[in-house]
C-alpha positions in Angstrom: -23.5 -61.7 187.5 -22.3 -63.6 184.3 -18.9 -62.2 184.5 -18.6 -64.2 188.1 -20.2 -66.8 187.3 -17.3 -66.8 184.0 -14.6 -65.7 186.3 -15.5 -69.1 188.6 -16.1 -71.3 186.0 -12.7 -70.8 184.5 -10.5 -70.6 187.9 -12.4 -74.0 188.1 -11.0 -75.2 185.0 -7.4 -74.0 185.4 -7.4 -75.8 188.9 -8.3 -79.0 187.1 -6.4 -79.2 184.2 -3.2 -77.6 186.1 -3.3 -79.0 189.5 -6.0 -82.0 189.0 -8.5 -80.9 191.9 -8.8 -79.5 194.9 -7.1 -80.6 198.2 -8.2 -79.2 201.2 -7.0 -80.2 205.2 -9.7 -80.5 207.6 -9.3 -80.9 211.4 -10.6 -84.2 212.5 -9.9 -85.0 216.1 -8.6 -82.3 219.1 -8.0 -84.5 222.4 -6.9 -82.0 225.5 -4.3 -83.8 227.7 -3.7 -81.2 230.6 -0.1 -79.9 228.9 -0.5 -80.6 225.4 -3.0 -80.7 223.0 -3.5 -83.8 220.2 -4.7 -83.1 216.7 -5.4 -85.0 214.0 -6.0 -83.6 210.8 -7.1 -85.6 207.1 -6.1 -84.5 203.8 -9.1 -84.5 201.1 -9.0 -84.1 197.9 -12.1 -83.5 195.3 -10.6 -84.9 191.8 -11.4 -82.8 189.0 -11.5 -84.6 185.5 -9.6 -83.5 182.6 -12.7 -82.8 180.4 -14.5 -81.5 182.8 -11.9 -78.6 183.5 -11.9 -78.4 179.6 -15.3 -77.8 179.6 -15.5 -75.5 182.6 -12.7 -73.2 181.0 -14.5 -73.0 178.0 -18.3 -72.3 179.6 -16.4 -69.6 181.7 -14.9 -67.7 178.3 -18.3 -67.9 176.9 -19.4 -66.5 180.0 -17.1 -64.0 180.3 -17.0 -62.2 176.8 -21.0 -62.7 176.6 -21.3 -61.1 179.6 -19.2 -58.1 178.1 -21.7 -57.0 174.9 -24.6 -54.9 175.5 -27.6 -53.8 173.3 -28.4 -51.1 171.8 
C-alpha cells in the first residue's frame, strides 16, 4: 500500500513541476438539432504549485524506499 501511495505521490510531483497541473476537458453542453448535434466542451485546469510538486516528489521517495525494508 505505501509503495502506491509513493508511486502517486511522485507522478503528482512530476506533473507539477514539469507540466504545472492538470488539465482536463469536460463536456458541458449537447443540444440535438434533428441533423447535427452541438457540443460545447470547457477546458479546466487544477494548478499545481512548484513547492507543492517538490514536496509531493519527495513524500513519494520516502514512501517508496520505506515501503521497500522489512524487519527481521
Amino acid at each position: 500500500m505505501k509503495r502506491m501511495v509513493g508511486i502517486a505521490l511522485i507522478a503528482v510531483g512530476v506533473i507539477g513541476i514539469v507540466w504545472g497541473g492538470i488539465t482536463y476537458v469536460k463536456d458541458r453542453d449537447t443540444v440535438d438539432l434533428g441533423l447535427a448535434e452541438v457540443t460545447v466542451t470547457e477546458h479546466d485546469s487544477v494548478p499545481i504549485p512548484p513547492i507543492a510538486s517538490a514536496i509531493a516528489l519527495i513524500a513519494g521517495s520516502v514512501l517508496l524506499f520505506t515501503g521497500r525494508r522489512q524487519t527481521a
